[in-house]
N, C-alpha and C positions, 0 to 999 in steps of 0.2 A: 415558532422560530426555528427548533430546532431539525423539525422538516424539511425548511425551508433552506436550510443551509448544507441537510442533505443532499438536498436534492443540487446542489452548487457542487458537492464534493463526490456521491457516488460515480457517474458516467465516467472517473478517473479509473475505477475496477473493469469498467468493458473494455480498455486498452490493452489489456493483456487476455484474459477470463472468454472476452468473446471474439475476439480478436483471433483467438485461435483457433477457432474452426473453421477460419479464412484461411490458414495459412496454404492448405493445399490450391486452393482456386487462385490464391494469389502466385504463387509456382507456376500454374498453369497462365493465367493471364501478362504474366511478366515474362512468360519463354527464362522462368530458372529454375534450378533445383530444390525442393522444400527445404533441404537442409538449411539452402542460404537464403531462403527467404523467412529461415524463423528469426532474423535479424530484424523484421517489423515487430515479433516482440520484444526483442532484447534491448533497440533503442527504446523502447518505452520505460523499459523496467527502470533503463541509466537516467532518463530525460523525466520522468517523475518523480525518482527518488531527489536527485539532484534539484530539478525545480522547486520541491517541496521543502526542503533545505536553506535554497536562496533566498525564496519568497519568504519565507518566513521572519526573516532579520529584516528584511525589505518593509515588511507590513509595522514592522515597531518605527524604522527609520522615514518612511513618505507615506503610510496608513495603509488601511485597505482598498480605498477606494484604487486611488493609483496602480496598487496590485493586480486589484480588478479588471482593470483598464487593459493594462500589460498582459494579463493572462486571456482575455477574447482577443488582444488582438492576436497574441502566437496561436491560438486556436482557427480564429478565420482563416489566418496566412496556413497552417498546416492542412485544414482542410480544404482549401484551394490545390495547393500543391498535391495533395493525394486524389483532388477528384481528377486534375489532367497527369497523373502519371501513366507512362510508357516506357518506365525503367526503372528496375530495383531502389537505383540510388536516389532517385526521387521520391519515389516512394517511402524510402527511409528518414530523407529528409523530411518530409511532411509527416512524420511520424516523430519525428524528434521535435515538429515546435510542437505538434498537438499535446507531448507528454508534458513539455514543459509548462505549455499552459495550464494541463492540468495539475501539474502541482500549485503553481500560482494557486487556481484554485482550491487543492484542499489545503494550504498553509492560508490560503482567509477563512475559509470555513474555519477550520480548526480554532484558529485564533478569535475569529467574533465571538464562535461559543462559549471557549476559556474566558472571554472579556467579559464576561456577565456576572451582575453579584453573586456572593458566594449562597445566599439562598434560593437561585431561579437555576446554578451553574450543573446542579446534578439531572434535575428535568432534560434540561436545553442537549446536555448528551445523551441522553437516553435516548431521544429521540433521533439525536442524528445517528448514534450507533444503530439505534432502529431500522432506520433507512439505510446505513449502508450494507445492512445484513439482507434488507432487499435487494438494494442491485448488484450483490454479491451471487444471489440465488438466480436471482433472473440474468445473471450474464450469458452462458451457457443459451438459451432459451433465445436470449438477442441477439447472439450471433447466428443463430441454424437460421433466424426468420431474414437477418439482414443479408447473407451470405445467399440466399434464396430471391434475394432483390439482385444485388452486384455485391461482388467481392470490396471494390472500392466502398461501399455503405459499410461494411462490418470495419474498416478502418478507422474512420471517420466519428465512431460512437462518440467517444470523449468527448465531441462537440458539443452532444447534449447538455452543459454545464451551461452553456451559451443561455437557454432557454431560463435559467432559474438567475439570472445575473439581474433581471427587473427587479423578481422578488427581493434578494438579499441587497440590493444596494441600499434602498433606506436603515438599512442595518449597520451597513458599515459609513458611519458618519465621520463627515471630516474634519479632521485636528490636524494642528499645526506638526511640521517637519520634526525630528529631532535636533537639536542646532549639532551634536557631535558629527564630526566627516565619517563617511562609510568609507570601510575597512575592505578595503578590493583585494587586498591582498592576502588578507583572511578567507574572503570570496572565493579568491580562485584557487588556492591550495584545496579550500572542501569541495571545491567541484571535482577538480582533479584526482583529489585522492579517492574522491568517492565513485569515479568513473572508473579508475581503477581497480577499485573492491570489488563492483557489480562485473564488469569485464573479467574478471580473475574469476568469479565465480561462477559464469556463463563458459567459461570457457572449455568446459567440456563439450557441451549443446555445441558449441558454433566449432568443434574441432578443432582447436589451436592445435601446432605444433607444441612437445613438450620445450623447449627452447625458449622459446615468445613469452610460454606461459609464465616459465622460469622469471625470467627480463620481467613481466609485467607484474608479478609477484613482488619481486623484489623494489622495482619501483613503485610501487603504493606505497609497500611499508617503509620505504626512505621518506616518501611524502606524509603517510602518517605521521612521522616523529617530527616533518618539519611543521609539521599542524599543530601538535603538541607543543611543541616551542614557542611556535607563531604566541599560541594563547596564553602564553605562562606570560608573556610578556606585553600581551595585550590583553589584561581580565575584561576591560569593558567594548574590544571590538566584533566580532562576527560573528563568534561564537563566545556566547558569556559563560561565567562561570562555572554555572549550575549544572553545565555538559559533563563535570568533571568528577562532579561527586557522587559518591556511591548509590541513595535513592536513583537518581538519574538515567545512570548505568545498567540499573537491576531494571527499572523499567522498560528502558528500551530493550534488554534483552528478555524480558516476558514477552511483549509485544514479538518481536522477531518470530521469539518460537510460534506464534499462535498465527501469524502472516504466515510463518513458512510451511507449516502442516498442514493450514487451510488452502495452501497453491500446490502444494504436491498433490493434498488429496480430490483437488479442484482438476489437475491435469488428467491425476489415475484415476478417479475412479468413472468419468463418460469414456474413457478410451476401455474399461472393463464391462461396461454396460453397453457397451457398443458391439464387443465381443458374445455377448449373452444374445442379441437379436435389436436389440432396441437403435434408433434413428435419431439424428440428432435432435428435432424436436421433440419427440416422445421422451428423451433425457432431459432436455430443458422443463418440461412440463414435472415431469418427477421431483425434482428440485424445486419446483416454487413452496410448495408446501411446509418447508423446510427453512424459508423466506419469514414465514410466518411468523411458525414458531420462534426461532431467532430475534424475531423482532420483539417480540410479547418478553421473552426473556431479558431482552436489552430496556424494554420500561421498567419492568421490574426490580432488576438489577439499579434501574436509574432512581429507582425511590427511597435505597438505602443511605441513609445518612451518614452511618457509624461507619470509621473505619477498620474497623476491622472485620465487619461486616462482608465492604468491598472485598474486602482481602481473603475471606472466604469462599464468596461466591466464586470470586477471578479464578484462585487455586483449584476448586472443586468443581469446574467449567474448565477448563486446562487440562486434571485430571481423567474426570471423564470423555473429552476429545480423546485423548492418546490412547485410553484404554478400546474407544471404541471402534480407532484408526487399524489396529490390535485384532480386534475381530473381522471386522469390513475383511483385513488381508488373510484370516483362518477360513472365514466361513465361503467368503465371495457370494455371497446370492445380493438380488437386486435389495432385499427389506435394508440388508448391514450396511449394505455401502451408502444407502441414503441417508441411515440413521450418522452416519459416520459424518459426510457431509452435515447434515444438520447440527451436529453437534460443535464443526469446524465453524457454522456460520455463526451459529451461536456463541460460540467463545472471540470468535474476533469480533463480534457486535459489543459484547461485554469488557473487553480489553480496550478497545478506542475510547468508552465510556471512562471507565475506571481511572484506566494509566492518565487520560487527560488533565481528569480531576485532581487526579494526586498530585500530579509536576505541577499544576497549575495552582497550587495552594501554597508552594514554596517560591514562585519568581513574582518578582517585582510586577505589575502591569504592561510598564517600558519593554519589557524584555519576556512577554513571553511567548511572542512570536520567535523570535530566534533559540530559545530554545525548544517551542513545538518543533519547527521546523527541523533539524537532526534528526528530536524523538522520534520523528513521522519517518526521516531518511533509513536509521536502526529497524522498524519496521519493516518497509519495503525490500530492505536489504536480506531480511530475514525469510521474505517472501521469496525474492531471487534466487536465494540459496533451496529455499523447498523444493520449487520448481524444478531448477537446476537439475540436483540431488537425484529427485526422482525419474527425469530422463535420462540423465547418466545411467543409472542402475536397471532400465528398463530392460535392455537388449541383456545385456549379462545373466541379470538376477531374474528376471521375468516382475509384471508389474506388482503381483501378490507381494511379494517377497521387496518393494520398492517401497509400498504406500506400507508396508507393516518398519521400516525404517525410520517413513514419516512421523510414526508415534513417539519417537524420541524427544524433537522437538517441541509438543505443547506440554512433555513432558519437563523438560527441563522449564518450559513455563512457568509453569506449578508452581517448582523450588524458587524462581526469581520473582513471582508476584510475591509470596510470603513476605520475602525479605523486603522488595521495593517498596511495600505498603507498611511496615511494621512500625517506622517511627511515626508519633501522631502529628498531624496536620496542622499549620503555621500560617494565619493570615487568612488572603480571600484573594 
């Protein structure tokens, strides 16, 4: 099962991961500048974090299936739109239903596998964190081969979800609505605010003026507080509760740091092996093996019962990432940077596992699709920021001195898995 739902949630990582080593052909095929064509990944990053978000309240409130449904169709529709584009903004827009869809997708994924008894629940993640530590590895490797077909294919991946929607629908079986009204106005406050996070924090990459940036800064965090309020006054609409409390909190920013130092050092380190002589499939191939390992680490990691256990592994997989992000940027030869990567895939294959299990033992059944959904947003977010982060710093700092930054982040992981896992576990 937990392959299977994998395989529903990974092709969401090739929207960005391989995606970009389209982005030059796609400059060239669109008559625009790379600069502004790296707005095909930045609506991803906005339209998955965000989808992943929505969907997820969405799946407690009319079930999975429905979700399901919603999520191929913005998929088919986006890649329609991306196979006949002849202009950026088309382009972007078939880039924005494809992201959305694929959050749809990992907000059911996520959620079937949290739905599962609390004896089958640690399995069912191990395996999908398994799998997404695969198509994490082989992204890189699917864009050089699809970029190699048309530029428009290396767009388009995320469709792949499409393909595993057979498998997992007997999974997601149908139950009745919830009778409470959805909360649209809870809805659109976290779209918005969260459009606005991601955008503020892209906004180096896409060049805002300092003024805009100012303005757009400022207005999230008006909207953040109006989110805050929203909730204090609606405990059981769009966002429940459990978004509020401290567990919660410290997970989602474990997670972040481990999304955001696996995308920085997902950007730097083919853009430094590409400098040493190697082509972009010979870098995708370097990286599967890396795949592997990752995945062997994410069963293993999925056998452990005890929490505190988790909570060791998480910290000392977190720790080791950073330190090794650390050397990758001292030493620079192809052995570190791989091990460096490896070390990234394997901590976010073990952090999807973990943190899932852990939230997932404190919310209600009803609700723990809307609160996946956020957890998975705080993630993404944290990935935006990596990425970001480390193009920004690129041209200044040079990339060494960018991805050794990186290790910050799955460092401050470390200290927030400790904590987010510390108190013992409640329910199923």
């Amino acid at each position: 099962m937990g392959w299977r739902l994998g395989a529903l949630y990974g092709p969401a990582v090739y929207g960005v991961s391989a995606a970009s080593v389209a982005v030059p052909a796609v400059a060239d095929g669109l008559h625009t500048a790379p600069a502004t064509a790296v707005w095909i990944l930045t609506i991803h990053a906005l339209g998955l974090g965000v989808g992943a978000a929505v969907a997820g309240r969405a799946t407690d409130v009319w079930g999975p299936r429905s979700v399901l449904t919603l999520g191929a169709v913005l998929l088919a529709a986006g890649t329609m739109l991306c196979a006949v584009a002849t202009a950026l903004v088309v382009a972007v827009a078939g880039r924005a239903l494809l992201a959305t869809g694929s959050g749809a997708m990992t907000a059911t994924a996520l959620t079937l596998a949290a739905g599962q008894p609390s004896s089958q629940r640690p399995a069912v993640l191990a395996r999908l964190g398994a799998a997404m530590a695969l198509f994490s590895a082989t992204a890189p490797l699917a864009g050089a081969l699809a970029v190699a077909t048309s530029w428009k294919t290396a767009l388009v991946l995320p469709a792949l979800s499409l393909t595993a929607i057979p498998l997992c629908w007997p999974l997601a079986q149908s139950r009745r609505a919830l009778p409470a009204r959805v909360d649209w106005a809870g809805a659109g406050l976290l779209v918005v605010t969260a459009a606005g996070l991601l955008l503020t924090i892209q906004s180096a990459t896409l060049h805002f003026p300092p003024l805009p940036v100012l303005g757009l800064f400022t207005g999230t965090c008006a909207l953040a507080i109006l989110l805050n309020q929203h909730r204090r006054r609606h405990p059981e609409g769009f966002l429940p509760a459990v978004t509020s409390q401290r567990p919660f909190v410290l997970a989602g920013l474990a997670g972040a740091g481990i999304y955001g130092g696996l995308f920085g050092c997902v950007f730097a380190v083919p853009q430094m092996l590409t400098h040493l002589g190697y082509t972009a499939q010979s870098i995708g191939l370097l990286l599967v093996p890396g795949a592997i390992v990752a995945a062997a680490a994410a069963r293993l990691a999925g056998h452990a019962t005890a929490d505190v256990t988790r909570r060791r592994v998480l910290a000392a997989t977190s720790a080791l990432f950073s330190a090794s992000l650390l050397l990758a940027a001292w030493d620079q030869q192809p052995v570190t940077l791989i091990c460096a990567t490896t070390a990234g895939f394997a901590a976010f294959a073990i952090a999807q596992t973990t943190l899932t299990a852990a939230i997932t033992a404190h919310i209600a059944p009803r609700q723990r699709g809307g609160a996946l959904g956020p957890l998975n947003l705080m993630f993404f977010i944290g990935g935006a920021l990596g990425a970001a982060t480390c193009s920004a710093l690129w041209q200044p700092w040079g990339l060494p001195a960018a991805l050794a930054t990186m290790a910050a982040l799955p460092a401050v992981s470390a200290a927030a898995a400790r904590a987010a896992l510390r108190e013992p576990q409640r329910g199923s």
